[in-house]
N, C-alpha and C positions, 0 to 999 in steps of 0.2 A: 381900508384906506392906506394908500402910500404916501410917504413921504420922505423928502431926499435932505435930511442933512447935509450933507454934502457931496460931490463928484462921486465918492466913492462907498457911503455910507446910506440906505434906503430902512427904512422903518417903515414896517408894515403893520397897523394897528388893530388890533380884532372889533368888531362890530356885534353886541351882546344887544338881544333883545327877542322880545315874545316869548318868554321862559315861561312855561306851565309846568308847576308841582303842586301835586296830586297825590292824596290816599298815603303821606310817608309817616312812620314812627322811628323815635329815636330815642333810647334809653338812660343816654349819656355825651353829652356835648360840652365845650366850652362858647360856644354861642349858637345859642337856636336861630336865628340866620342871619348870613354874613355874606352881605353882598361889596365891593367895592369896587366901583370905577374909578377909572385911571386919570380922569380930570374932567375938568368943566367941559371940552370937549370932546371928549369918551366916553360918557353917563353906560350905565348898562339904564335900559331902557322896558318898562310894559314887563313885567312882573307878574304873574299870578299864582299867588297861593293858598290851595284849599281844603279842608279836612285833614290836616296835621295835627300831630303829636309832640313837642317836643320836652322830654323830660330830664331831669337833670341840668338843665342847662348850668352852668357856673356864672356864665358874664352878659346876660340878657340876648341884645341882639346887636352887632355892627354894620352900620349899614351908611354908604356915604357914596355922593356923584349918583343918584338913581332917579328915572323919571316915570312915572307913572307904576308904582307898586300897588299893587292891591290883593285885601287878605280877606278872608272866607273862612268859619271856622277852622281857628288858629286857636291851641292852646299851647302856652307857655310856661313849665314846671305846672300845670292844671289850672293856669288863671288865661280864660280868653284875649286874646290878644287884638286890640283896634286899635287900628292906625290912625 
């Protein structure tokens, strides 16, 4: 999406959405997942995540501006994760 601040300034916004993760392990992170959109009208959007691992995490998970996430065995430091 563009958009023209002004005469001479265009901002072009990225469009985030239909993301499938699948089959991932991770031994050591500061958050087992960390998704953020850029505003109420930028959401990253349809999220799918399945058969993860995520161990060690330090700070759970960050996640904000998302529409339609959905999770499928998900473990979190070994505790399954539902949303």
């Amino acid at each position: 999406m563009l958009y023209t601040l002004d005469d001479s300034i265009t901002v072009n916004y990225p469009v985030v959405r239909n993301i499938y993760v699948e089959n991932v392990t991770s031994k050591s992170s500061k958050y087992g997942v960390r998704i953020l959109g850029l505003d109420e009208e930028h959401q990253v959007s349809s999220v799918h995540l399945k058969n993860c691992v995520f161990n060690g995490v330090e700070s759970g998970n960050d996640i904000h501006l998302i529409e339609e996430l959905m999770v499928e065995n998900v473990l979190i430091n070994g505790e399954p994760w539902n949303r």
